[in-house]
KESE-337614 format. One line per field, with one value per residue: residue in one letter; residue number from 1; x, y, z of N, C-alpha, C, O, CB in turn. Coordinates in nm, 3 decimals. Glycine has a CB too. Layout:
BEGIN
type = A_...
seq = NUM_...
n.x = X_...
n.y = Y_...
n.z = Z_...
ca.x = X_...
ca.y = Y_...
ca.z = Z_...
c.x = X_...
c.y = Y_...
c.z = Z_...
o.x = X_...
o.y = Y_...
o.z = Z_...
cb.x = X_...
cb.y = Y_...
cb.z = Z_...
% end
This chain:
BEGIN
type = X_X_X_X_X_X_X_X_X_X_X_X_X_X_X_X_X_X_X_X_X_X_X_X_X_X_X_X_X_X_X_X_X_X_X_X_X_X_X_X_X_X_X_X_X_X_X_X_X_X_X_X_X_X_X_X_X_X_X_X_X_X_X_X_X_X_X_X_X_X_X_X_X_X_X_X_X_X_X_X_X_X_X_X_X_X_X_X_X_X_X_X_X_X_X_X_X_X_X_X_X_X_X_X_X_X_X_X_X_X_X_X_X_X_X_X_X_X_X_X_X_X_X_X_X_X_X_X_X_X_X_X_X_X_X_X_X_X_X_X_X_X_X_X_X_X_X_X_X_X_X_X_X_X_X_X_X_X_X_X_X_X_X_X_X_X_X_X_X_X_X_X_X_X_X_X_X_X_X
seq = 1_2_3_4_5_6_7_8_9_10_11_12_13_14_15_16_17_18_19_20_21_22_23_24_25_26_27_28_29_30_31_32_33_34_35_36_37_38_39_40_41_42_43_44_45_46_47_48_49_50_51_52_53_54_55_56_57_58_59_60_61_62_63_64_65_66_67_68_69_70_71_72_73_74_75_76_77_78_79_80_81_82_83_84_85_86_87_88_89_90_91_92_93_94_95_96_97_98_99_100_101_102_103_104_105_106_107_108_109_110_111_112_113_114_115_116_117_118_119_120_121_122_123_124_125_126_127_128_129_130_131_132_133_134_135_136_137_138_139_140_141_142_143_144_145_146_147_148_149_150_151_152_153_154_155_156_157_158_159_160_161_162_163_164_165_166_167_168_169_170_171_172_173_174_175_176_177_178_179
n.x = 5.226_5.253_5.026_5.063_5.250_5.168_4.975_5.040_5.007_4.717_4.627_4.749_4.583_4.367_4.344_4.378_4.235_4.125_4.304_4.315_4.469_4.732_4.772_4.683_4.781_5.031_4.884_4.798_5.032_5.196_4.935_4.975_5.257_5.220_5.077_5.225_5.437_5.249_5.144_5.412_5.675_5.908_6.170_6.320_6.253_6.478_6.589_6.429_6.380_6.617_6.633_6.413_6.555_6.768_6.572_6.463_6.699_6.763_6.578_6.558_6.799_6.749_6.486_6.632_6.816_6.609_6.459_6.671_6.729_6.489_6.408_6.629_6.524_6.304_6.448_6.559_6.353_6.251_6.445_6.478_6.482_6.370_6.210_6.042_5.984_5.843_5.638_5.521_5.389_5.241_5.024_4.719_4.639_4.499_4.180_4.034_4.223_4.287_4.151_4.023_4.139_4.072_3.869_4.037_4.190_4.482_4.815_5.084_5.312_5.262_5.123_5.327_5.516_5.343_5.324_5.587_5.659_5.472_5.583_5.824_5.707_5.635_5.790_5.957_5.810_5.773_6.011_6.105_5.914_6.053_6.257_6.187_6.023_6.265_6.398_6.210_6.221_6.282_6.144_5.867_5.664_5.662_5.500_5.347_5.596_5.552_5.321_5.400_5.616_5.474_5.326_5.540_5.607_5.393_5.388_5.651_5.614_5.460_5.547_5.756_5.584_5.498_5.710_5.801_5.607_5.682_5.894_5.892_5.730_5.910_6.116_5.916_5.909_6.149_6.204_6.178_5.917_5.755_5.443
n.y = -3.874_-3.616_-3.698_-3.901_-3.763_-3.592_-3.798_-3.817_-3.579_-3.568_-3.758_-3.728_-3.498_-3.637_-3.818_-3.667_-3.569_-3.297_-3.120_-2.801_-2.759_-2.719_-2.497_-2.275_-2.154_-2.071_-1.920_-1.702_-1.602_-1.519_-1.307_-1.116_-1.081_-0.948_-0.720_-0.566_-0.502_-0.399_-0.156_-0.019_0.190_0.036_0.143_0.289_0.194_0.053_-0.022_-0.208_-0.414_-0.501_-0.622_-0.809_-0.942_-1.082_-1.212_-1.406_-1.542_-1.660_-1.853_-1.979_-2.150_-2.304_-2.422_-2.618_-2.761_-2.829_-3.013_-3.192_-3.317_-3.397_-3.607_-3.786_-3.866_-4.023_-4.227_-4.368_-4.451_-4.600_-4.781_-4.901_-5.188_-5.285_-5.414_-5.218_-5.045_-5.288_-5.336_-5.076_-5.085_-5.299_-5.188_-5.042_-4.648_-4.463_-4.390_-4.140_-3.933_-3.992_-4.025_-4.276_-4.405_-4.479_-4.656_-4.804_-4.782_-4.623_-4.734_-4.676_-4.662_-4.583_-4.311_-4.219_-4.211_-4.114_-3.839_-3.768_-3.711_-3.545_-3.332_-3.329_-3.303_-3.045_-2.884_-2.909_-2.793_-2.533_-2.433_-2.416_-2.223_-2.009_-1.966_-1.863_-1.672_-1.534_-1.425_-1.325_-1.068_-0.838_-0.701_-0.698_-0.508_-0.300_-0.276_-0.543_-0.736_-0.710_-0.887_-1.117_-1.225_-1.258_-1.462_-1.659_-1.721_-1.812_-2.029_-2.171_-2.169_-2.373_-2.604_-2.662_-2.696_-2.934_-3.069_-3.088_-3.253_-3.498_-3.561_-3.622_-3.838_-4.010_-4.022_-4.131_-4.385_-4.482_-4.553_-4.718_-4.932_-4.727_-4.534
n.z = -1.205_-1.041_-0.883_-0.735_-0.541_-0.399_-0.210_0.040_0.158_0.101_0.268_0.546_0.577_0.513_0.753_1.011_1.311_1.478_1.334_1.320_1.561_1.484_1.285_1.400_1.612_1.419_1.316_1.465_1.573_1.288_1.180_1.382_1.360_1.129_1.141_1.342_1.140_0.950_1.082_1.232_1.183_0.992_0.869_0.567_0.237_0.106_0.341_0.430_0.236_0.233_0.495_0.447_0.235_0.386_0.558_0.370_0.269_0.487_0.576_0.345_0.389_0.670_0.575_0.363_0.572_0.710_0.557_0.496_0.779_0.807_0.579_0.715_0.926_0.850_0.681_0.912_1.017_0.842_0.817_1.037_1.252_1.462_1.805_1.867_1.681_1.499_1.675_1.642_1.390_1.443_1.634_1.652_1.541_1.809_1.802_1.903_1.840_1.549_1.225_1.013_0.706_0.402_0.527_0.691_1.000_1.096_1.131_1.395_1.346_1.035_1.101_1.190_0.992_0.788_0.894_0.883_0.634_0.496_0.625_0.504_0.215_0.244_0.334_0.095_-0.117_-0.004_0.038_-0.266_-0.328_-0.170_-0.290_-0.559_-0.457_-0.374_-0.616_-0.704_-0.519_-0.592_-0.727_-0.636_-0.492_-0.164_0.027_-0.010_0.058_0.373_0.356_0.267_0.456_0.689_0.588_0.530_0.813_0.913_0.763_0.802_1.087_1.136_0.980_1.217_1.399_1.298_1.269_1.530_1.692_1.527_1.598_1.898_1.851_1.715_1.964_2.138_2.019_2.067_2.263_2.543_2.644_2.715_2.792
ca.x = 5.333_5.187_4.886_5.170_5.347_5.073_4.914_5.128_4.931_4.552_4.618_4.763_4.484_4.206_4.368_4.424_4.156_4.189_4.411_4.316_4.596_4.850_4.737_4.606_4.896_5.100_4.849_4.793_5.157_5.161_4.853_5.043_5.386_5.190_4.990_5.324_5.493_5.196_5.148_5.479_5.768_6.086_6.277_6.331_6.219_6.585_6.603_6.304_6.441_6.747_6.616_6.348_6.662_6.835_6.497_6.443_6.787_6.798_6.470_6.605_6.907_6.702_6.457_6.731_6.839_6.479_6.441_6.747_6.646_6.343_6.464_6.697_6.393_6.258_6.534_6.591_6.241_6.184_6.573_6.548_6.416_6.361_6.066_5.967_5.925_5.775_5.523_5.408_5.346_5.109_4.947_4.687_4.653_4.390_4.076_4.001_4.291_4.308_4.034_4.028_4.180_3.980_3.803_4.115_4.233_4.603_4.894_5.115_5.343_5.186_5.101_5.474_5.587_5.301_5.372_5.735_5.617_5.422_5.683_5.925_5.680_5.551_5.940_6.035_5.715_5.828_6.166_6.096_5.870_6.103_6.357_6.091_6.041_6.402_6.403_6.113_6.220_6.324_6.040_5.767_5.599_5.752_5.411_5.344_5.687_5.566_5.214_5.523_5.694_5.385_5.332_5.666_5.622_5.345_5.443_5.797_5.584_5.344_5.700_5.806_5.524_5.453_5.831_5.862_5.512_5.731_6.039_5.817_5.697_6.044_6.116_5.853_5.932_6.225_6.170_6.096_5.782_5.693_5.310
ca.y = -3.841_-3.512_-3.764_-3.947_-3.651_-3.506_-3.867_-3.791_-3.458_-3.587_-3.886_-3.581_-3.445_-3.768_-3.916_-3.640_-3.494_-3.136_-3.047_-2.699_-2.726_-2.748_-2.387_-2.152_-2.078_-2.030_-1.811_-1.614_-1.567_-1.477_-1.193_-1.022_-0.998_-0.871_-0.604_-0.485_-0.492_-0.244_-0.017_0.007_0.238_-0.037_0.183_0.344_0.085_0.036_-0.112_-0.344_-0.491_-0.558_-0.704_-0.915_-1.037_-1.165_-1.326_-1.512_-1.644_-1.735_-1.906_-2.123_-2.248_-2.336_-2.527_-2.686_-2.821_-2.890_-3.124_-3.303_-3.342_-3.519_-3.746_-3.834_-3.936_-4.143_-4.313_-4.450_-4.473_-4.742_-4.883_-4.993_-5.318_-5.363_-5.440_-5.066_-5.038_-5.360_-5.329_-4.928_-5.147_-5.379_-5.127_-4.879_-4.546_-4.418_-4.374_-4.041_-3.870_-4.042_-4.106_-4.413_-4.366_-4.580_-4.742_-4.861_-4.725_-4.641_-4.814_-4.573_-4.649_-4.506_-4.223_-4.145_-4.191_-3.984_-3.711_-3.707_-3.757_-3.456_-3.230_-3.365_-3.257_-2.922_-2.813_-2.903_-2.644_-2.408_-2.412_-2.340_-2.119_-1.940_-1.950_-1.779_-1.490_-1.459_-1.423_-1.194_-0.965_-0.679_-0.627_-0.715_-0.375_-0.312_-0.363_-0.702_-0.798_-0.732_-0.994_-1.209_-1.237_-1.285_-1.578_-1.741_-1.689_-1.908_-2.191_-2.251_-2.235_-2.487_-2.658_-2.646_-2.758_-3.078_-3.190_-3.121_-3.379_-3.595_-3.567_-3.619_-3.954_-4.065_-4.039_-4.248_-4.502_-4.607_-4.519_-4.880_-4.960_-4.572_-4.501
ca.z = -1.112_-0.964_-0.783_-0.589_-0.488_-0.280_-0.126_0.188_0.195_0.141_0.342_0.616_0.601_0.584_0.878_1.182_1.385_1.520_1.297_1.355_1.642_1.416_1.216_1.504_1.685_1.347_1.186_1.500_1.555_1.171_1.227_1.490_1.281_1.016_1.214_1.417_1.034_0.930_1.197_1.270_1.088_1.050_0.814_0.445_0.173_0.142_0.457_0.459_0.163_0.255_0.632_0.373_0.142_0.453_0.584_0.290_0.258_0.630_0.605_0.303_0.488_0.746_0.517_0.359_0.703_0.782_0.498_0.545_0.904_0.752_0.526_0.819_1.063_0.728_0.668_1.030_1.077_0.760_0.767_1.190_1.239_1.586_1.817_1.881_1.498_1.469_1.778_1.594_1.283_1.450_1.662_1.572_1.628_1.921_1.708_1.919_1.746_1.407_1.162_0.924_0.543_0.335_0.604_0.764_1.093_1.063_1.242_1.447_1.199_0.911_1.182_1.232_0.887_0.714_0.912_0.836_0.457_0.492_0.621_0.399_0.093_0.271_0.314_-0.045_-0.154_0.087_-0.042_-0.412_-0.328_-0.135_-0.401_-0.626_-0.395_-0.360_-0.731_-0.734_-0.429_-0.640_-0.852_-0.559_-0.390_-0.052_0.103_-0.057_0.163_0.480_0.371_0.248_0.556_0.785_0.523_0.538_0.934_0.923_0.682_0.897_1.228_1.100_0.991_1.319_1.434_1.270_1.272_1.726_1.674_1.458_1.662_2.030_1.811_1.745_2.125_2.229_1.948_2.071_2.438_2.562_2.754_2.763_2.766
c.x = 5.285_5.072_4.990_5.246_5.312_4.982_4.974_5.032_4.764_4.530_4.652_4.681_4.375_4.264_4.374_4.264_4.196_4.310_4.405_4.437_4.726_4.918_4.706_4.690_5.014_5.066_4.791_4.918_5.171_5.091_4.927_5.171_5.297_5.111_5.133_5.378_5.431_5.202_5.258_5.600_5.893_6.163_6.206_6.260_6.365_6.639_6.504_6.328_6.541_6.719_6.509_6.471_6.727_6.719_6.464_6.553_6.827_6.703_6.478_6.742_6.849_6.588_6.521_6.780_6.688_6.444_6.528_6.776_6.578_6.342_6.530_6.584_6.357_6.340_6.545_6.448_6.180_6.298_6.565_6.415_6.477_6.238_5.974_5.906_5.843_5.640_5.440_5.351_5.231_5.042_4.870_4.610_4.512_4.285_4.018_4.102_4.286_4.170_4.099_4.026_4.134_3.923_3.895_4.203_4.421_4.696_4.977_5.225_5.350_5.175_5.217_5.479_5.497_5.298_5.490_5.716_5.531_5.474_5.762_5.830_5.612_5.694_5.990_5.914_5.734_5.953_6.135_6.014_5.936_6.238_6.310_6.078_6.192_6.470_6.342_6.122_6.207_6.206_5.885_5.767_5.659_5.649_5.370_5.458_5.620_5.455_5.300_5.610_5.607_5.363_5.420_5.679_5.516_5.341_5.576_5.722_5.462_5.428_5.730_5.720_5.474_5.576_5.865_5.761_5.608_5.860_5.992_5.802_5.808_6.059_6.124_5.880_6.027_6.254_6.103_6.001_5.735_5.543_5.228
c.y = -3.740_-3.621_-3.816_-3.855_-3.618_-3.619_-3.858_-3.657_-3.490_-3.647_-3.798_-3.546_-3.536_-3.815_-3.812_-3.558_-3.393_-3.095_-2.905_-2.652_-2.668_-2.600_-2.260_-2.088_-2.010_-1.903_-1.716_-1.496_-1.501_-1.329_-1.099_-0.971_-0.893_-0.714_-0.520_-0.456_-0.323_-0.127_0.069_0.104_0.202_0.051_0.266_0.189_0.008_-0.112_-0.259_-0.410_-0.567_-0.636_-0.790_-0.980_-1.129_-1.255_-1.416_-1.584_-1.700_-1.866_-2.040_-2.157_-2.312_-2.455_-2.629_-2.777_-2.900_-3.009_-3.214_-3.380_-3.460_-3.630_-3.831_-3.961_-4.044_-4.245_-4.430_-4.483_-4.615_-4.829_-4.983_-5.106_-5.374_-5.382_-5.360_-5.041_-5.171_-5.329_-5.177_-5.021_-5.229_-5.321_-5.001_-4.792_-4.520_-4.297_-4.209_-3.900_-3.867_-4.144_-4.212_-4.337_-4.501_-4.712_-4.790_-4.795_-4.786_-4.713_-4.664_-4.573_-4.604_-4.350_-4.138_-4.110_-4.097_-3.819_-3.661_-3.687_-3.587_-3.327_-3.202_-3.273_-3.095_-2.826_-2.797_-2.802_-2.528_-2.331_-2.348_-2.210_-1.998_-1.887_-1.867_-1.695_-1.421_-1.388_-1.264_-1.058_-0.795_-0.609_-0.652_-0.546_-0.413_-0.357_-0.509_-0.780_-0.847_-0.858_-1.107_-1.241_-1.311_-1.450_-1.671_-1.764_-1.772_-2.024_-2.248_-2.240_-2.325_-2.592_-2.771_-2.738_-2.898_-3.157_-3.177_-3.274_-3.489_-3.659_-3.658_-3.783_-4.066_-4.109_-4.138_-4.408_-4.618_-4.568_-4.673_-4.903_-4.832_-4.583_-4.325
c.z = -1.007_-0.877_-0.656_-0.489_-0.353_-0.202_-0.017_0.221_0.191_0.254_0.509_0.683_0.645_0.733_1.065_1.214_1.442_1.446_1.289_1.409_1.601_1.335_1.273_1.533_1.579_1.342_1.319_1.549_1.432_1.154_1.281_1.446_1.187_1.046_1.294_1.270_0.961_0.983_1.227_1.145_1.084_0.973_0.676_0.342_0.136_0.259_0.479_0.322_0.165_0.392_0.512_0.333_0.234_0.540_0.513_0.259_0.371_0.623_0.495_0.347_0.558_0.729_0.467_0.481_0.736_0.686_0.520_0.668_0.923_0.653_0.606_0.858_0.913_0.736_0.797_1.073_0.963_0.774_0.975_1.181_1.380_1.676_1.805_1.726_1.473_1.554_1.747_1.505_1.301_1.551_1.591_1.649_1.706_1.783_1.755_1.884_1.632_1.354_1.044_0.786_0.496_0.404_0.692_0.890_1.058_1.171_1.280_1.366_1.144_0.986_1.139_1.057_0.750_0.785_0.920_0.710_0.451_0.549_0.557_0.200_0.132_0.281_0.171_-0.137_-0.116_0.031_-0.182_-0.419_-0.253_-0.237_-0.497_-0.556_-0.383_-0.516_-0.813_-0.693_-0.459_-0.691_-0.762_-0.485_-0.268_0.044_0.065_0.073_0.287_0.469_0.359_0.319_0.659_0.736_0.595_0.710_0.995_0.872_0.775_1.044_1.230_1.057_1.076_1.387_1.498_1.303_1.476_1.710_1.653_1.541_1.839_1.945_1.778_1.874_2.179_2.193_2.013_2.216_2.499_2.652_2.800_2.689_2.746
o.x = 5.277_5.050_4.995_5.290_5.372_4.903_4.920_4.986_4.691_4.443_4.562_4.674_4.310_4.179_4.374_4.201_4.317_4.405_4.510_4.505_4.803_5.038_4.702_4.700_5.085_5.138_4.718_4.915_5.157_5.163_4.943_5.209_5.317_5.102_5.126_5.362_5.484_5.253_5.245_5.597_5.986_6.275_6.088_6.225_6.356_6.691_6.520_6.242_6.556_6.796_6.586_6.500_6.750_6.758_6.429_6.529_6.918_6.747_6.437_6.771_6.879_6.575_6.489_6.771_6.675_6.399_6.488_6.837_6.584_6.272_6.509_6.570_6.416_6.309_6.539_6.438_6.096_6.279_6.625_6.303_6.568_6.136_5.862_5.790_5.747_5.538_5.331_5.238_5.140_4.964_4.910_4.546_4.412_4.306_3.961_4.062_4.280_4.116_4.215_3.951_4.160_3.925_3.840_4.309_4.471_4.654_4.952_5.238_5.454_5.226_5.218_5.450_5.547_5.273_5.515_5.803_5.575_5.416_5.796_5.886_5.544_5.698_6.050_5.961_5.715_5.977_6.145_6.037_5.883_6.292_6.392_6.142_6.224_6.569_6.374_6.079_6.163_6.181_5.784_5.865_5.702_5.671_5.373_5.417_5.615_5.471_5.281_5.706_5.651_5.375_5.391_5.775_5.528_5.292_5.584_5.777_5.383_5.384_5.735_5.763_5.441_5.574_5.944_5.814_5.623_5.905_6.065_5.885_5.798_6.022_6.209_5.879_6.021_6.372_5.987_6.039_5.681_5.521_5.107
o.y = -3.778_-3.568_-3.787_-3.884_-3.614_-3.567_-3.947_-3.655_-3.437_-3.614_-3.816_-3.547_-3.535_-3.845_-3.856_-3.498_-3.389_-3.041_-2.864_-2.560_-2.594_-2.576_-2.155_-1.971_-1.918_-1.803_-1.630_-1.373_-1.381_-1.235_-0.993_-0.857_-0.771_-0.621_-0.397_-0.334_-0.215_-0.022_0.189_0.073_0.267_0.039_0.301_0.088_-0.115_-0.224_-0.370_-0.499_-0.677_-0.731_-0.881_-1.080_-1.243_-1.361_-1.521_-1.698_-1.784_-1.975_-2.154_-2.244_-2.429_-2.550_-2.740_-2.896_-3.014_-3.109_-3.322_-3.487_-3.561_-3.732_-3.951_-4.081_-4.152_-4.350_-4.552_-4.548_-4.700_-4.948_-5.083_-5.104_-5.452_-5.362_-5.380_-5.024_-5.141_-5.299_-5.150_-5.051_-5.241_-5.407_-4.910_-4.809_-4.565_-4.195_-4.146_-3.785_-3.757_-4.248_-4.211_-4.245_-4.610_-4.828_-4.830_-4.750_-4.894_-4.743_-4.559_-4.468_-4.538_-4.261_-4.031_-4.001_-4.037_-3.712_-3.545_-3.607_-3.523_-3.221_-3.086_-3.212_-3.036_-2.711_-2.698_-2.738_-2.427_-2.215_-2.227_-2.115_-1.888_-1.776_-1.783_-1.598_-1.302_-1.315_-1.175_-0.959_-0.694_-0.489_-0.622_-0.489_-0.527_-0.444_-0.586_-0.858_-0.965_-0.944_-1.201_-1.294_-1.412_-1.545_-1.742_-1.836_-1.808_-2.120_-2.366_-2.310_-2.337_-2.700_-2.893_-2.845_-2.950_-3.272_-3.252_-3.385_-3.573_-3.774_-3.747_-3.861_-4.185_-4.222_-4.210_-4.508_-4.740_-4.564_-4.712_-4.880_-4.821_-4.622_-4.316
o.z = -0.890_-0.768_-0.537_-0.378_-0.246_-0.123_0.048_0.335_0.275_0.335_0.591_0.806_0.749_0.817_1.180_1.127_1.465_1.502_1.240_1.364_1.662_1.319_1.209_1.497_1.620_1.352_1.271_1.560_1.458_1.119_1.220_1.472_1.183_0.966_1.293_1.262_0.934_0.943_1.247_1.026_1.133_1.022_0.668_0.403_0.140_0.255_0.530_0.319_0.111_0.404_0.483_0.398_0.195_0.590_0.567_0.219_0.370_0.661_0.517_0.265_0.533_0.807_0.509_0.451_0.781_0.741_0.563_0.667_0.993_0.661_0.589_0.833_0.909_0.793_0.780_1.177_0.992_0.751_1.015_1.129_1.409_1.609_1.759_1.688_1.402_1.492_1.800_1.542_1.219_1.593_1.518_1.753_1.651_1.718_1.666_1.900_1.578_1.391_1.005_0.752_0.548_0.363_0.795_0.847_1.025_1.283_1.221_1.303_1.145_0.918_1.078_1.008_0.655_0.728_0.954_0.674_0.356_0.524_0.531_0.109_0.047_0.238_0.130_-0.232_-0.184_-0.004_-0.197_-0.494_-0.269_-0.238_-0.532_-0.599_-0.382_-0.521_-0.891_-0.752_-0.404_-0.693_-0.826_-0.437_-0.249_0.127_0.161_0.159_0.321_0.556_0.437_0.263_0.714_0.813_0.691_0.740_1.112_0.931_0.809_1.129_1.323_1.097_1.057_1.431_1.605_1.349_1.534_1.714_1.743_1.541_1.882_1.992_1.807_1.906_2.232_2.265_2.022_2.249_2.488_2.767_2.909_2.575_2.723
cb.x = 5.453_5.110_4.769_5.294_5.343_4.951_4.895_5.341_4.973_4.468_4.758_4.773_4.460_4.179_4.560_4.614_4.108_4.238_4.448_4.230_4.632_4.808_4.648_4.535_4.973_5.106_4.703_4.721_5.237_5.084_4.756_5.069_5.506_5.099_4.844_5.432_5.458_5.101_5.125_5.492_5.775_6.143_6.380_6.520_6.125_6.597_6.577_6.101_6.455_6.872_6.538_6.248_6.788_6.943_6.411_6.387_6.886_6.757_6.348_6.603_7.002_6.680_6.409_6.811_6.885_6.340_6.430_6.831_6.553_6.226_6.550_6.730_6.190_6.265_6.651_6.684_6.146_6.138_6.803_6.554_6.456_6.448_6.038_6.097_6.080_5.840_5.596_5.476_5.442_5.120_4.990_4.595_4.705_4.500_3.953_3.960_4.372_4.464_3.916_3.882_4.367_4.052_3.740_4.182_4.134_4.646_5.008_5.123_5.322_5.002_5.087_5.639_5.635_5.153_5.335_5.868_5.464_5.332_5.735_5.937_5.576_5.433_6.055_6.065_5.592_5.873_6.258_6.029_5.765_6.110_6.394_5.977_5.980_6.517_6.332_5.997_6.334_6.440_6.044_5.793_5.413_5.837_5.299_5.421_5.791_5.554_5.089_5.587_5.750_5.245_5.371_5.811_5.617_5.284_5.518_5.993_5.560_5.227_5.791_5.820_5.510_5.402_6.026_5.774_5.402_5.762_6.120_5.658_5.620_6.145_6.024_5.695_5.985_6.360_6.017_6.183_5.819_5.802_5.257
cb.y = -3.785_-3.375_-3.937_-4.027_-3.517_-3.376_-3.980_-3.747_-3.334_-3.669_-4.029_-3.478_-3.376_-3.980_-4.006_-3.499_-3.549_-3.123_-3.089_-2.692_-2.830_-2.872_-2.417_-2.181_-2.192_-2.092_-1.872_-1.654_-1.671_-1.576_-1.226_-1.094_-1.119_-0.968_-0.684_-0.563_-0.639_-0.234_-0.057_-0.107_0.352_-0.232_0.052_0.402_0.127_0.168_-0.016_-0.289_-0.451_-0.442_-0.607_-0.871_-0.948_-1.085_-1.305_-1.479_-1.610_-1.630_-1.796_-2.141_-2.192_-2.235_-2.501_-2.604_-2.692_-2.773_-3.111_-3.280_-3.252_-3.445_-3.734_-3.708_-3.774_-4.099_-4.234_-4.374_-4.313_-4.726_-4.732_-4.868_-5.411_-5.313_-5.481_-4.921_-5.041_-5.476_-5.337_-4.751_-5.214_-5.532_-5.116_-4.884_-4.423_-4.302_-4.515_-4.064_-3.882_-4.137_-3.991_-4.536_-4.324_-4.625_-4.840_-4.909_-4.770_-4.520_-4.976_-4.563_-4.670_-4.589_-4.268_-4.274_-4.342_-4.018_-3.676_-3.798_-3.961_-3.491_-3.222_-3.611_-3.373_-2.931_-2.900_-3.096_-2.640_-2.462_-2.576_-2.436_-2.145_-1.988_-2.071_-1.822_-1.478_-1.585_-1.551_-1.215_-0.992_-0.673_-0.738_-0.860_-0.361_-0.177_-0.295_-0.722_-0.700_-0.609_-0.993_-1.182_-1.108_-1.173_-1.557_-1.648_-1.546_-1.886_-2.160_-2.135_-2.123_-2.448_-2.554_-2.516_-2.730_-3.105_-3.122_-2.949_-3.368_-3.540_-3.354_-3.479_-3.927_-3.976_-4.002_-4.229_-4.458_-4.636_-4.361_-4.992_-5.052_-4.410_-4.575
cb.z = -1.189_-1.080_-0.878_-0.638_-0.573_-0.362_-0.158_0.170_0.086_0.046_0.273_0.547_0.504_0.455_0.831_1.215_1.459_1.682_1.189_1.417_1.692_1.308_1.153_1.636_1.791_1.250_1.023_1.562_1.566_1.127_1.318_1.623_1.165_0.928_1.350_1.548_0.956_0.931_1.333_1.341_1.092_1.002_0.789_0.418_0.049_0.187_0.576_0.482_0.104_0.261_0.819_0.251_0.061_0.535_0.620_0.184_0.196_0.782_0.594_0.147_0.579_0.788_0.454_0.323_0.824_0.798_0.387_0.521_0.917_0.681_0.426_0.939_1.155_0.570_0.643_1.146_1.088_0.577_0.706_1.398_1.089_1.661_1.911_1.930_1.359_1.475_1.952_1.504_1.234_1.475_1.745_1.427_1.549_2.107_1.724_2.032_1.751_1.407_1.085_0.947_0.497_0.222_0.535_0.677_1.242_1.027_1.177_1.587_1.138_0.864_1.322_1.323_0.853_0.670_0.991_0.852_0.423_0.523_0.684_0.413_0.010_0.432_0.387_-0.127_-0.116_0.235_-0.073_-0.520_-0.298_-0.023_-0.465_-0.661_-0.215_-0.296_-0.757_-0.691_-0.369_-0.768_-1.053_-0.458_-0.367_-0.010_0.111_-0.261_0.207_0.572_0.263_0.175_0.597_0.784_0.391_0.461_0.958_0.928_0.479_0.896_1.338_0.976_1.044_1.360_1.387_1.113_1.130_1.919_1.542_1.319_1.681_2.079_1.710_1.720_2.186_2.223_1.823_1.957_2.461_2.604_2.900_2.691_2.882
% end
C-alpha cells in the first residue's frame, strides 16, 4: 500500500526537468522569514505562541481547502470527455521540459494529472503533519517555532506553487486552439 501512495511523487520527480524552479523561490522566501524571525524581537514567548497557534490553524484550513481544490481539478480533469482532454492524451509532452518514465515520454495528460496527484499527496502530508505540530505546540521550545514556521512557509509556497502550474495547465486545456 505505502509503494502506491508515493508513485505520484517518484514519478514527480522522474519526469520534470528543472525542478529546482519549483524549490528556490520557496526556500529563499523561507530563509528570509526565518532570519527576520531570529534577529528580530516579535514579542514575550507568550505571544509567539499564541501568533504560532493561530498560524498553524490558519495554515490547516487553508490546506484543507487546498486539497479539496485538488481533488476538484482531478475529478474534472479524468470525468470530461471532450476533445481538449482527448487531444492532451494523445499528445506528448515537449521533451525539453519532461524526461521519459520508464523509457516512455509522457502525454500532457499524465503531465497535468501527475502534478495534481502530487499536490493532492504533498497537501495530505502537510496536513497531518500540521495537525501533529498543532498537537505538539505546547511542549516544542519557542525557538524550534520560529524553524517551524519558516518550514511550513516553504511547504505551502511550494503548494502554491505547483497547484498556480496545475491551475495555468487547466486553462490551456480547455482553452481551444491556444498555443
Amino acid at each position: 500500500m505505502k509503494n502506491i501512495i508515493f508513485v505520484p511523487i517518484k514519478d514527480y520527480f522522474a519526469s520534470r526537468k528543472k525542478l529546482y524552479n519549483k524549490f528556490i523561490i520557496p526556500l529563499i522566501i523561507a530563509i528570509v522569514s526565518l532570519l527576520f524571525a531570529i534577529f528580530s524581537n516579535i514579542g514575550n514567548s507568550e505571544k509567539i505562541l499564541l501568533t504560532f497557534s493561530e498560524f498553524i490553524d490558519t495554515q490547516i484550513n487553508i490546506v484543507a481547502i487546498l486539497i479539496s481544490f485538488s481533488i476538484a481539478i482531478i475529478t474534472i480533469l479524468v470525468s470530461a470527455d471532450n476533445k481538449n482532454i482527448q487531444c492532451l492524451k494523445e499528445t506528448d509532452s515537449n521533451k525539453k521540459q519532461y524526461k521519459p518514465v520508464d523509457g516512455k515520454q509522457l502525454s500532457l495528460f499524465q503531465i497535468l494529472l501527475s502534478n495534481i496527484a502530487y499536490n493532492v499527496i504533498v497537501e495530505i502530508i502537510y496536513l497531518v503533519g500540521l495537525i501533529a505540530i498543532s498537537l505538539m505546540q505546547n511542549i516544542l521550545p519557542i525557538v524550534s517555532l520560529k524553524f517551524i514556521t519558516s518550514i511550513c512557509i516553504f511547504i505551502i509556497l511550494h503548494i502554491l506553487f505547483v497547484l498556480l502550474e496545475s491551475v495555468a495547465q487547466m486553462y490551456l486545456t480547455f482553452w481551444a486552439n491556444r498555443k
